[in-house]
Residue, then its C-alpha position, 0 to 999 in steps of 0.5 A: x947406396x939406393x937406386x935414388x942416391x944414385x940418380x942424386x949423384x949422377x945428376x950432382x955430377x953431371x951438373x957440375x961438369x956442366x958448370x966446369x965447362x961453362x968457364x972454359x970458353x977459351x979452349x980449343x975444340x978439341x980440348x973441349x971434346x976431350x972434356x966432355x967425352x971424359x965427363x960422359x964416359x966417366x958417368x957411363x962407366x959409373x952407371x954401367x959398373x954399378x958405381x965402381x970407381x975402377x968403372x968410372x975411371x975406365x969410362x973417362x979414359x975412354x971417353x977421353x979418347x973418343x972425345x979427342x979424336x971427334x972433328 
C-alpha cells in the first residue's frame, strides 16, 4: 500500500469515528473517553506498525484504557 493510500485511509477512518461520535450525545463522559481514546490509539497503532492489524487493535485497547480512566 502507498504512502498516500495510507494517509487516504487514515483520514477515511478518522472521519467516520467522527461522524460515529456525533450520534452519540447521550453517553456518559466516560464512555465517550473510552471512545475516542480506542479511535485514537487504533490510528496511532496502525501508523506506528505500518498498518498492521495486530498494531491497531493493540493501540485500541490501549487507548481504551487510557481514555476510561481520563476525568
Amino acid at each position: 500500500m502507498t504512502t498516500t493510500m495510507k494517509r487516504i485511509t487514515a483520514a477515511v477512518l478518522a472521519t467516520t469515528l467522527v461522524v460515529a461520535l456525533s450520534g452519540c450525545s447521550n453517553w456518559s463522559k466516560r464512555d465517550r473517553n473510552t471512545a475516542i481514546g480506542a479511535g485514537a490509539g487504533a490510528i496511532g497503532g496502525s501508523v506506528l506498525t505500518h498498518g498492521s492489524a495486530l498494531g491497531t487493535l493493540g493501540g485500541a485497547a490501549v487507548g481504551g484504557v487510557i481514555g476510561h480512566q481520563v476525568n
